[in-house]
PyMOL Python script that loads the backbone (N, CA, C, O; Angstrom):
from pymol import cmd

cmd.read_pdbstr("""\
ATOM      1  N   UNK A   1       0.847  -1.189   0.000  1.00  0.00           N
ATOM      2  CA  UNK A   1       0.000   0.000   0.000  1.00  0.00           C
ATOM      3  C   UNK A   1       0.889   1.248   0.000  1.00  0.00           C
ATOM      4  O   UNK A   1       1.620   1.494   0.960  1.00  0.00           O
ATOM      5  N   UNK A   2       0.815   2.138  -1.224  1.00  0.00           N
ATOM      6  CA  UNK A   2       1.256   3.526  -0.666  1.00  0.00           C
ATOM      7  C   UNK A   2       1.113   4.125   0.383  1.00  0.00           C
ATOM      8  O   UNK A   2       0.129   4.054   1.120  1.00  0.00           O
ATOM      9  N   UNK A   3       2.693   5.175   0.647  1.00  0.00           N
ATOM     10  CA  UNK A   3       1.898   5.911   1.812  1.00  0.00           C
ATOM     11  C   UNK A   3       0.501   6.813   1.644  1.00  0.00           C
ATOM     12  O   UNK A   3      -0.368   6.758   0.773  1.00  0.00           O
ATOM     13  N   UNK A   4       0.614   7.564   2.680  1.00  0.00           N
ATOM     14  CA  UNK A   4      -0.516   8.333   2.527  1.00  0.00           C
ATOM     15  C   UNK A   4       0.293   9.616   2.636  1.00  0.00           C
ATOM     16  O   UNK A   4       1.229   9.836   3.404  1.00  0.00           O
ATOM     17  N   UNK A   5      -0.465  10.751   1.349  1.00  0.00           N
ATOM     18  CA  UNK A   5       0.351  11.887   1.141  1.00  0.00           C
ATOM     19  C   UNK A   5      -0.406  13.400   1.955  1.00  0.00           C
ATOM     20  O   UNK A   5      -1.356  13.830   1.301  1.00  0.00           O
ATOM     21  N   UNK A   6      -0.207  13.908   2.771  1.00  0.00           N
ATOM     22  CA  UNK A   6      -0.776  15.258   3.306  1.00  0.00           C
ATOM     23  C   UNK A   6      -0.458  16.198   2.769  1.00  0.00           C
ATOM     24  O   UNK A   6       0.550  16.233   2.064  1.00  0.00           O
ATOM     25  N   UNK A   7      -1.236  17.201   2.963  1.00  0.00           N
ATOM     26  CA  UNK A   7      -1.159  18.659   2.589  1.00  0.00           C
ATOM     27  C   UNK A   7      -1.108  19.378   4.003  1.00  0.00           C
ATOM     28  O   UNK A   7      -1.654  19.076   5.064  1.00  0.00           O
ATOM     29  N   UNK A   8      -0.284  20.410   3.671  1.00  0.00           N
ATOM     30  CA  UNK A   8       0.093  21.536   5.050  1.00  0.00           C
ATOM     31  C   UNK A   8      -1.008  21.063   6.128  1.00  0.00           C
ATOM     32  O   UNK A   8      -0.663  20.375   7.089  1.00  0.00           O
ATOM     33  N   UNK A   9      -2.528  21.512   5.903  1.00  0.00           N
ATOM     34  CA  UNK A   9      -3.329  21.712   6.579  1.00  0.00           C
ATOM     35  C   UNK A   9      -3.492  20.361   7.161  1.00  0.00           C
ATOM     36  O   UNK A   9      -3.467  20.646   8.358  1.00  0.00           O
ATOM     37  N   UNK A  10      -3.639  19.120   7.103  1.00  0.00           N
ATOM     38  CA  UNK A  10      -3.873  17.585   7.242  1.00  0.00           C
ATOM     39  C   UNK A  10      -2.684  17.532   8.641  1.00  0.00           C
ATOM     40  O   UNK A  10      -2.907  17.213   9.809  1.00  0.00           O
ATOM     41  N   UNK A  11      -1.336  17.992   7.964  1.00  0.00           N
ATOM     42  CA  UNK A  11      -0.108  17.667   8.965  1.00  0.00           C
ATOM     43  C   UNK A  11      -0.534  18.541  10.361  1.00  0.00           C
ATOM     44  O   UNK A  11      -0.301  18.070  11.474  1.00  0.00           O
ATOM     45  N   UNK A  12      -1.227  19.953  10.169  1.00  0.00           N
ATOM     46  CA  UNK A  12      -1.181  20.632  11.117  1.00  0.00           C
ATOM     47  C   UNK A  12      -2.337  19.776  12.051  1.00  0.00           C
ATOM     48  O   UNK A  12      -2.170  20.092  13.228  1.00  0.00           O
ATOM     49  N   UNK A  13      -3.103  19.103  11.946  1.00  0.00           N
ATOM     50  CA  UNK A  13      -4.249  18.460  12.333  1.00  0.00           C
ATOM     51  C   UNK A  13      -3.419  17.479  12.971  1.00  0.00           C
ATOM     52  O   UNK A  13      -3.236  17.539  14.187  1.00  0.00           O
ATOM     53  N   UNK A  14      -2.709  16.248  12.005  1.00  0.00           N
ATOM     54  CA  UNK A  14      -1.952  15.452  12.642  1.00  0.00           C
ATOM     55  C   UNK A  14      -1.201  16.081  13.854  1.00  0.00           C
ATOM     56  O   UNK A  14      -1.566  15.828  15.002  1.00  0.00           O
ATOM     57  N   UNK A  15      -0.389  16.715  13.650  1.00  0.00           N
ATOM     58  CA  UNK A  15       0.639  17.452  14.741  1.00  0.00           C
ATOM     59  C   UNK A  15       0.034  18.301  15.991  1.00  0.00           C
ATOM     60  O   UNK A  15       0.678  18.575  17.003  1.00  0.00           O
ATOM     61  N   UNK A  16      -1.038  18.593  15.794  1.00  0.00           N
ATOM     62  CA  UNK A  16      -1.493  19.697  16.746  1.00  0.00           C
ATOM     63  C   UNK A  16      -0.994  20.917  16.556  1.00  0.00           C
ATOM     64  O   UNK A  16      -0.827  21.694  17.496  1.00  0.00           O
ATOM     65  N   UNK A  17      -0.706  21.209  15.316  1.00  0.00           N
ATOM     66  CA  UNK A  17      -0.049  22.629  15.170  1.00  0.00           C
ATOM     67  C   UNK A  17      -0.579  24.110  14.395  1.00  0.00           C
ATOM     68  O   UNK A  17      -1.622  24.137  13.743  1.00  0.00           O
ATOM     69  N   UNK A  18      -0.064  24.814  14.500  1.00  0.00           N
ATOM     70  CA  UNK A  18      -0.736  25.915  13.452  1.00  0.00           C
ATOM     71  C   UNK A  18      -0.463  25.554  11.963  1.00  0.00           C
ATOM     72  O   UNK A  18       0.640  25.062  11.725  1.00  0.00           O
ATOM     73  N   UNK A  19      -1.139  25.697  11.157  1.00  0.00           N
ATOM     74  CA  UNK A  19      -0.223  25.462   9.544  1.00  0.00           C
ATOM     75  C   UNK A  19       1.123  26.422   9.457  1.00  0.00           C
ATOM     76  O   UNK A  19       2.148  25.941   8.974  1.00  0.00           O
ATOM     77  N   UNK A  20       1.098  28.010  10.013  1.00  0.00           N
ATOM     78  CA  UNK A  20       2.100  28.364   9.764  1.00  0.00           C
ATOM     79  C   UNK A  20       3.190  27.743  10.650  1.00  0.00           C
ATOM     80  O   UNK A  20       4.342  27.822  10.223  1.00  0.00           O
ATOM     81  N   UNK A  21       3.118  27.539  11.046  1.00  0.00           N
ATOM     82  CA  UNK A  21       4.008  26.619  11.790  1.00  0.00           C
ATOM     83  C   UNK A  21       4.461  25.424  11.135  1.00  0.00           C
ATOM     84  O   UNK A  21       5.642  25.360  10.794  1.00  0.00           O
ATOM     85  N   UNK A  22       3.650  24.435  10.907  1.00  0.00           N
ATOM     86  CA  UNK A  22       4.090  23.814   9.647  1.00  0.00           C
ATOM     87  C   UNK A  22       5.066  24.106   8.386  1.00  0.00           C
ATOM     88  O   UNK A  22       6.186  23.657   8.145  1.00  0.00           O
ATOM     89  N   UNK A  23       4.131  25.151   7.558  1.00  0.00           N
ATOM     90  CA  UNK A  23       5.042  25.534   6.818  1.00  0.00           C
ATOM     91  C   UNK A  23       6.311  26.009   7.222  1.00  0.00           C
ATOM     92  O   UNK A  23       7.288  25.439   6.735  1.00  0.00           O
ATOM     93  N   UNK A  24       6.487  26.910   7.991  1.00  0.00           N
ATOM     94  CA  UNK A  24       7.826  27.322   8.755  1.00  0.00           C
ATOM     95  C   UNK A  24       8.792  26.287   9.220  1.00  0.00           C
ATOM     96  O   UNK A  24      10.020  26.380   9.230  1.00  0.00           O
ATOM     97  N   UNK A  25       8.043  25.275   9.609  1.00  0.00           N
ATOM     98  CA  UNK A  25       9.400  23.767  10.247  1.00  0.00           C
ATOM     99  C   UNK A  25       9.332  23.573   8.712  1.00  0.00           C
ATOM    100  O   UNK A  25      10.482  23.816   8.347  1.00  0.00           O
ATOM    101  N   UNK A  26       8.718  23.316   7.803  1.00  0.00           N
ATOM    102  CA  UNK A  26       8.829  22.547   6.543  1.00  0.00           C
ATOM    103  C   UNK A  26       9.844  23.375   5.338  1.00  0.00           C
ATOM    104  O   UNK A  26      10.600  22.878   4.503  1.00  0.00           O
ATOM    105  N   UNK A  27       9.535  24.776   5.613  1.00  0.00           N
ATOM    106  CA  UNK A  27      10.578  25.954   5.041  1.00  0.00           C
ATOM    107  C   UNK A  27      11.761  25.857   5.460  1.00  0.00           C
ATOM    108  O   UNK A  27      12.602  25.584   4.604  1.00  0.00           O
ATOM    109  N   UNK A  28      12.126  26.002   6.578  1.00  0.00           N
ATOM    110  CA  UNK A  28      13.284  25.576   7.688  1.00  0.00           C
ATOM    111  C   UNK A  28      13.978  24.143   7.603  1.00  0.00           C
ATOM    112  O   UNK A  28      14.974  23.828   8.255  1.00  0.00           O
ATOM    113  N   UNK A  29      13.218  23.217   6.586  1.00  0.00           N
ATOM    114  CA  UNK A  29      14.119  22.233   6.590  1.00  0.00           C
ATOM    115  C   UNK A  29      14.141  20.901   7.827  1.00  0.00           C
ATOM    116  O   UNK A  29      14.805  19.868   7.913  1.00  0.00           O
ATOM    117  N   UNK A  30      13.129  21.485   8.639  1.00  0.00           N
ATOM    118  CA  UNK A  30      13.074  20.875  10.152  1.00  0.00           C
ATOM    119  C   UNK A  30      12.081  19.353  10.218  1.00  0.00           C
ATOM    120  O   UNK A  30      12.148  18.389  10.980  1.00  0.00           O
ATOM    121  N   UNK A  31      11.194  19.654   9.084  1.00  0.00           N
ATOM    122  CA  UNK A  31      10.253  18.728   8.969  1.00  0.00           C
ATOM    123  C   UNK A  31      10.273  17.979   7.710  1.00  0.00           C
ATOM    124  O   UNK A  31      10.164  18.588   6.646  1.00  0.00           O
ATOM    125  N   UNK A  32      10.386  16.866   7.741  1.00  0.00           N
ATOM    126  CA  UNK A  32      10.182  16.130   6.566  1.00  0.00           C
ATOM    127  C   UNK A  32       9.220  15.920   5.226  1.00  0.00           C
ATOM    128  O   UNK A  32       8.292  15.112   5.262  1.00  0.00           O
ATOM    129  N   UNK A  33       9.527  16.750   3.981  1.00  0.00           N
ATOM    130  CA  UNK A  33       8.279  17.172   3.284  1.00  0.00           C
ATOM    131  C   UNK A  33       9.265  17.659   2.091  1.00  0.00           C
ATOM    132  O   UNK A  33      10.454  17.948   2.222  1.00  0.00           O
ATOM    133  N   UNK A  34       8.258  17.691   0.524  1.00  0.00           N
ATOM    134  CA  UNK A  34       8.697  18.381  -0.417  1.00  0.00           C
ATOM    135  C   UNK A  34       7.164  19.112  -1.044  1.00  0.00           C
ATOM    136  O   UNK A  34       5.963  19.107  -0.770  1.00  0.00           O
ATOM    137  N   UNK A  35       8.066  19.687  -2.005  1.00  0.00           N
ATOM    138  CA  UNK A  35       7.055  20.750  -2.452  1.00  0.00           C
ATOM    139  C   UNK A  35       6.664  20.032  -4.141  1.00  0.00           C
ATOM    140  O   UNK A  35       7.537  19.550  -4.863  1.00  0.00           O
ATOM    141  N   UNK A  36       5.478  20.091  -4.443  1.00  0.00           N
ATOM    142  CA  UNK A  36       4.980  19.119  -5.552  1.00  0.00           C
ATOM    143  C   UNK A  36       4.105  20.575  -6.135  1.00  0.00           C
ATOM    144  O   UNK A  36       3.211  21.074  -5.452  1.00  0.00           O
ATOM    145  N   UNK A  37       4.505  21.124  -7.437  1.00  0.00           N
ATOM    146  CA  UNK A  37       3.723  22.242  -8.207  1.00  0.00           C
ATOM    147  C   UNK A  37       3.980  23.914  -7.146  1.00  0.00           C
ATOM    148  O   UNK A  37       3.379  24.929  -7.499  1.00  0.00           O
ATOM    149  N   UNK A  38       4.871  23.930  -5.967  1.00  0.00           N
ATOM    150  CA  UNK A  38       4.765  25.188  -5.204  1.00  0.00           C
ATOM    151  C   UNK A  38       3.972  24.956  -3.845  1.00  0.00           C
ATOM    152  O   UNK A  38       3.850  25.827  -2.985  1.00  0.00           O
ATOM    153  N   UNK A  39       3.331  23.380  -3.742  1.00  0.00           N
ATOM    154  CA  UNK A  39       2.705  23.401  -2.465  1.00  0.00           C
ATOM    155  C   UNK A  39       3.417  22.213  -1.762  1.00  0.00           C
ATOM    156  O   UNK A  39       3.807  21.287  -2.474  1.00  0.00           O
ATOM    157  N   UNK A  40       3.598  22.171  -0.532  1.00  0.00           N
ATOM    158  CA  UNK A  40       4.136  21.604   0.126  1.00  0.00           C
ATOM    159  C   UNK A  40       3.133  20.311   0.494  1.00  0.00           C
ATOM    160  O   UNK A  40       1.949  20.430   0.807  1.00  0.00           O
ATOM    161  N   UNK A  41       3.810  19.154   0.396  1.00  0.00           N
ATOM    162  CA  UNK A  41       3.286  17.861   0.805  1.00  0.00           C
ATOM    163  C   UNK A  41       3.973  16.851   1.550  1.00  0.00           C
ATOM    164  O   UNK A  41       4.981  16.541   0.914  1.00  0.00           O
ATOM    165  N   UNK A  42       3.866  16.096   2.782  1.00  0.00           N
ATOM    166  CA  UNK A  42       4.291  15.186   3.654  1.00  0.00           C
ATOM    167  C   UNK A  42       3.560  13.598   3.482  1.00  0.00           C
ATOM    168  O   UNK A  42       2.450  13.097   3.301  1.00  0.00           O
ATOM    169  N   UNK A  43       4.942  13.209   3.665  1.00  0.00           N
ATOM    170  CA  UNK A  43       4.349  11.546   3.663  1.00  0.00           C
ATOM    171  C   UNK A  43       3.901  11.081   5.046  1.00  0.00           C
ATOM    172  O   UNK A  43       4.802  11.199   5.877  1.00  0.00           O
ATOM    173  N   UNK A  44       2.918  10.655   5.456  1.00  0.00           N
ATOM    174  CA  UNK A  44       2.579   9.977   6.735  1.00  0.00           C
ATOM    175  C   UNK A  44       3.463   9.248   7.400  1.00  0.00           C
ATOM    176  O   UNK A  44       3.587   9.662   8.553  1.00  0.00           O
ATOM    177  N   UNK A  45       4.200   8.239   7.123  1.00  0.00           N
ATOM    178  CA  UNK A  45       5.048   7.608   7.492  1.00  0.00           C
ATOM    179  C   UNK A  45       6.571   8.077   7.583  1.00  0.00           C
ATOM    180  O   UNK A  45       7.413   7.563   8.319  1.00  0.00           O
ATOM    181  N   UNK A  46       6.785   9.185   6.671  1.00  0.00           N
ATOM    182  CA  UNK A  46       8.393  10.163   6.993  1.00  0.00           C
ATOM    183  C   UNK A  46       7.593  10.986   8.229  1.00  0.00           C
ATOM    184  O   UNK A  46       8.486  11.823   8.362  1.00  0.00           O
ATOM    185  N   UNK A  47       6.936  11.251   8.891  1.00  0.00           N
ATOM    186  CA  UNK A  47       6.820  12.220   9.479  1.00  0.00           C
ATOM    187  C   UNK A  47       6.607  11.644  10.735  1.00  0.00           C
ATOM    188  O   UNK A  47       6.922  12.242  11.764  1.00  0.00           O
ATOM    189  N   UNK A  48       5.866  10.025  10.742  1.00  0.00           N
ATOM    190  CA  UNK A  48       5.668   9.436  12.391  1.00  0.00           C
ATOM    191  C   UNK A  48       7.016   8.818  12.594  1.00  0.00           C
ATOM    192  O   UNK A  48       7.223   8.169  13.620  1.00  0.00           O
ATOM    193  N   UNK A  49       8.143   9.006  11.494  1.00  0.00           N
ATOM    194  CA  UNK A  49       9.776   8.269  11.973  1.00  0.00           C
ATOM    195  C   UNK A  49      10.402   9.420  12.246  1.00  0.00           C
ATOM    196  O   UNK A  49      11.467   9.365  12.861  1.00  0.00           O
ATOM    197  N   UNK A  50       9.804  10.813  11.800  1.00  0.00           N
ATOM    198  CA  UNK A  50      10.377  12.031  12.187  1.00  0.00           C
ATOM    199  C   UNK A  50      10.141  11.934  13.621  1.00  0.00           C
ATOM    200  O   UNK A  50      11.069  11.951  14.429  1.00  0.00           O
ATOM    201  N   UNK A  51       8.981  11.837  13.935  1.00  0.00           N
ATOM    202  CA  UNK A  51       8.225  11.979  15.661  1.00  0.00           C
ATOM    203  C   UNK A  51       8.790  11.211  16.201  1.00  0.00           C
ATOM    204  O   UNK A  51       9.073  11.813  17.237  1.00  0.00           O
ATOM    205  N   UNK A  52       9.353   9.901  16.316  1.00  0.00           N
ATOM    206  CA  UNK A  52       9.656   8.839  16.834  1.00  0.00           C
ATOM    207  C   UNK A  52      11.441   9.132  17.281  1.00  0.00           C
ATOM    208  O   UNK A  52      11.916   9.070  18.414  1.00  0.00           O
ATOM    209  N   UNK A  53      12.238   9.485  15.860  1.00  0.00           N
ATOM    210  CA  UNK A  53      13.890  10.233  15.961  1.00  0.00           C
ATOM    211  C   UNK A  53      13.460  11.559  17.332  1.00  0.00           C
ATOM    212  O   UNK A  53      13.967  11.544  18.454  1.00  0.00           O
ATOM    213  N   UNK A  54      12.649  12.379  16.946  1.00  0.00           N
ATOM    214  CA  UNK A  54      12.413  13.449  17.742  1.00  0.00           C
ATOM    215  C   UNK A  54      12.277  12.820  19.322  1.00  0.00           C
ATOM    216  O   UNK A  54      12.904  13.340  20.245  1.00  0.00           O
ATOM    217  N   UNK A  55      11.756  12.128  19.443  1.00  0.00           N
ATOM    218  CA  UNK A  55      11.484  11.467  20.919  1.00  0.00           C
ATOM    219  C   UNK A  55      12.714  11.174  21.646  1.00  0.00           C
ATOM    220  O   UNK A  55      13.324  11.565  22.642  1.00  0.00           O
ATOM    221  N   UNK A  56      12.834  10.096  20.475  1.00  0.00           N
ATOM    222  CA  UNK A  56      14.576   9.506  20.965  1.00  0.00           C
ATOM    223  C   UNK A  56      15.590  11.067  21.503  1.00  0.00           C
ATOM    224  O   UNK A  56      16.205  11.115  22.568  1.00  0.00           O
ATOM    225  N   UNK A  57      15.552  11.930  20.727  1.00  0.00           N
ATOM    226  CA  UNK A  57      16.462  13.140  21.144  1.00  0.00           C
ATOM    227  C   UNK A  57      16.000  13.382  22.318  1.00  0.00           C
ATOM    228  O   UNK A  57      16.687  13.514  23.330  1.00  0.00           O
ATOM    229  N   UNK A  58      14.580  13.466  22.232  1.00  0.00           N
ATOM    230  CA  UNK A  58      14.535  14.208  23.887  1.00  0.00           C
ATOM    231  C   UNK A  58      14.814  13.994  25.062  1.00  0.00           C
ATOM    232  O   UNK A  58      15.096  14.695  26.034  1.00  0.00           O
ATOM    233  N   UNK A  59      14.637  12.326  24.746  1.00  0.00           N
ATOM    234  CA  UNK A  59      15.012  11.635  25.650  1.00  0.00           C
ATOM    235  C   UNK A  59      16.381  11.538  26.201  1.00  0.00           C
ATOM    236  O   UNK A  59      16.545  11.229  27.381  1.00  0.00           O
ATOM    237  N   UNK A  60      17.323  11.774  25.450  1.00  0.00           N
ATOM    238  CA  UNK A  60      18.744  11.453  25.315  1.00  0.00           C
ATOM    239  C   UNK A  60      19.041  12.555  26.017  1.00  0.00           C
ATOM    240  O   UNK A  60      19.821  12.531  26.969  1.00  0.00           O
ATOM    241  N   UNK A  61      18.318  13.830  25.518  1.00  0.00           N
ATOM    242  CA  UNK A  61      18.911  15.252  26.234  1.00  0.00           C
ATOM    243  C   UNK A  61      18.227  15.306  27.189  1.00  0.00           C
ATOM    244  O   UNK A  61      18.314  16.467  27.589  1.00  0.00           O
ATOM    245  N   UNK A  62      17.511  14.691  27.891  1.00  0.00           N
ATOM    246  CA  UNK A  62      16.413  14.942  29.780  1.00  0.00           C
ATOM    247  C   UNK A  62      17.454  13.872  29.984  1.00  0.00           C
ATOM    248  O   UNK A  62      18.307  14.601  30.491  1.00  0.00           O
ATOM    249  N   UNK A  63      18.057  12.583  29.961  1.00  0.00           N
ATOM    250  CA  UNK A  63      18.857  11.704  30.361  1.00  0.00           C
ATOM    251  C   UNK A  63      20.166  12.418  30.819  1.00  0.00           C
ATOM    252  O   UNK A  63      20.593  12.490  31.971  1.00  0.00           O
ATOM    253  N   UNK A  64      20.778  12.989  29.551  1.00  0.00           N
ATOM    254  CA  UNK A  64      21.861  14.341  29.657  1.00  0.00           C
ATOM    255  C   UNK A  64      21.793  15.084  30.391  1.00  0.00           C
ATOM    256  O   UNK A  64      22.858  15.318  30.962  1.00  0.00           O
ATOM    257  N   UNK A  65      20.874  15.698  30.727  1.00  0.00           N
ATOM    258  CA  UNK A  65      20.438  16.645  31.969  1.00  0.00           C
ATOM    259  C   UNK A  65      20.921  16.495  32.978  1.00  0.00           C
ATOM    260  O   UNK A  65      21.686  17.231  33.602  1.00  0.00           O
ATOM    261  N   UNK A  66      20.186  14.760  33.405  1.00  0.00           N
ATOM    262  CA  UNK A  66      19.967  14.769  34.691  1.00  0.00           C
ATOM    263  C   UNK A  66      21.232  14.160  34.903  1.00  0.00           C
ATOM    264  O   UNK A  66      21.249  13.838  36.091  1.00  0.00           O
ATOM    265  N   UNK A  67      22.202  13.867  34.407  1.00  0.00           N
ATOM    266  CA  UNK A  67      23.307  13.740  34.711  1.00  0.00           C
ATOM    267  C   UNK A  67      24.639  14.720  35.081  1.00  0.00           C
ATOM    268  O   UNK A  67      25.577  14.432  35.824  1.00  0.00           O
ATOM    269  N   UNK A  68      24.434  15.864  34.386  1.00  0.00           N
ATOM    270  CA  UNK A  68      25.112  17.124  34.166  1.00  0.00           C
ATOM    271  C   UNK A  68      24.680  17.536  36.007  1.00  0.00           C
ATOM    272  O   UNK A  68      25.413  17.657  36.989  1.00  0.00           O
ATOM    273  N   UNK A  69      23.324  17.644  35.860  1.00  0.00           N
ATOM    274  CA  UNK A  69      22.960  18.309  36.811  1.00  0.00           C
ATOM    275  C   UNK A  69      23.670  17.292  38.610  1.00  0.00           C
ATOM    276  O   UNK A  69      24.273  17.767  39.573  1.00  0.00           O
ATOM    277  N   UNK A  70      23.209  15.843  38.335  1.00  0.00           N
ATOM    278  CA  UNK A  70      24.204  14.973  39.341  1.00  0.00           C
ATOM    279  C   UNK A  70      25.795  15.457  39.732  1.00  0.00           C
ATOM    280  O   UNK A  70      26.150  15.677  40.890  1.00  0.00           O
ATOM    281  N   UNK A  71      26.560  15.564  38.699  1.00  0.00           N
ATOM    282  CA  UNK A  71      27.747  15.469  38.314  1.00  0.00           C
ATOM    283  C   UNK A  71      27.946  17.540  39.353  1.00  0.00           C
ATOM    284  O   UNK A  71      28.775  17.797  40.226  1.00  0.00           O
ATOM    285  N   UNK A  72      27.122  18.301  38.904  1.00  0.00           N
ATOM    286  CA  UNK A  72      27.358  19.300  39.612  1.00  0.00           C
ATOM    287  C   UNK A  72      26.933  19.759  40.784  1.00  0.00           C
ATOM    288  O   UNK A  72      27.061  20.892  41.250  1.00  0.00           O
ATOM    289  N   UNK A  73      26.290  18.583  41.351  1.00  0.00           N
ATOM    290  CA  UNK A  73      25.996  18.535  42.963  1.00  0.00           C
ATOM    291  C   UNK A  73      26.822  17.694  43.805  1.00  0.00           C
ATOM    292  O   UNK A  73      26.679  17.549  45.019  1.00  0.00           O
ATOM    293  N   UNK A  74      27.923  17.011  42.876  1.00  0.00           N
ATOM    294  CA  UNK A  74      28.951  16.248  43.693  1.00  0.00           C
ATOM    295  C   UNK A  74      29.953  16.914  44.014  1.00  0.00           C
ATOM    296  O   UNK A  74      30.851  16.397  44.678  1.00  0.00           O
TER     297      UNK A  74
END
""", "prot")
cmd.dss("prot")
cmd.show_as("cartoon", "prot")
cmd.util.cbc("prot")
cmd.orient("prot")
């Protein structure tokens, strides 16, 4: 089965976000997406492995944290 292809407005729904916001991570390079005729379109599945990489970071940097922060109470 193909993925499934979104338009700005669809992702902002998915994401919980504003569209300009969208467009702006998607302008910025931040979000996974190309532009098809001048409008910007996302694949469903580049974007829940985007969310998933994104997690992993956060995690890594609150892990980082709380170590930094250990390390300067000793």
């Amino acid at each position: 089965m193909a993925p499934e292809i979104l338009t700005i407005d669809q992702v902002a729904d998915f994401l919980h976000l504003h569209p300009m916001t969208v467009y702006r991570l998607a302008k910025e390079g931040k979000l996974p997406g190309f532009k098809v005729g001048g409008r910007w379109r996302f694949r469903q599945d580049a974007l829940e492995a985007w969310m998933a990489d994104r997690a992993q970071v956060a995690k890594f940097e609150a892990e980082n944290e709380k170590l930094t922060r250990r390390k300067s109470h000793e």
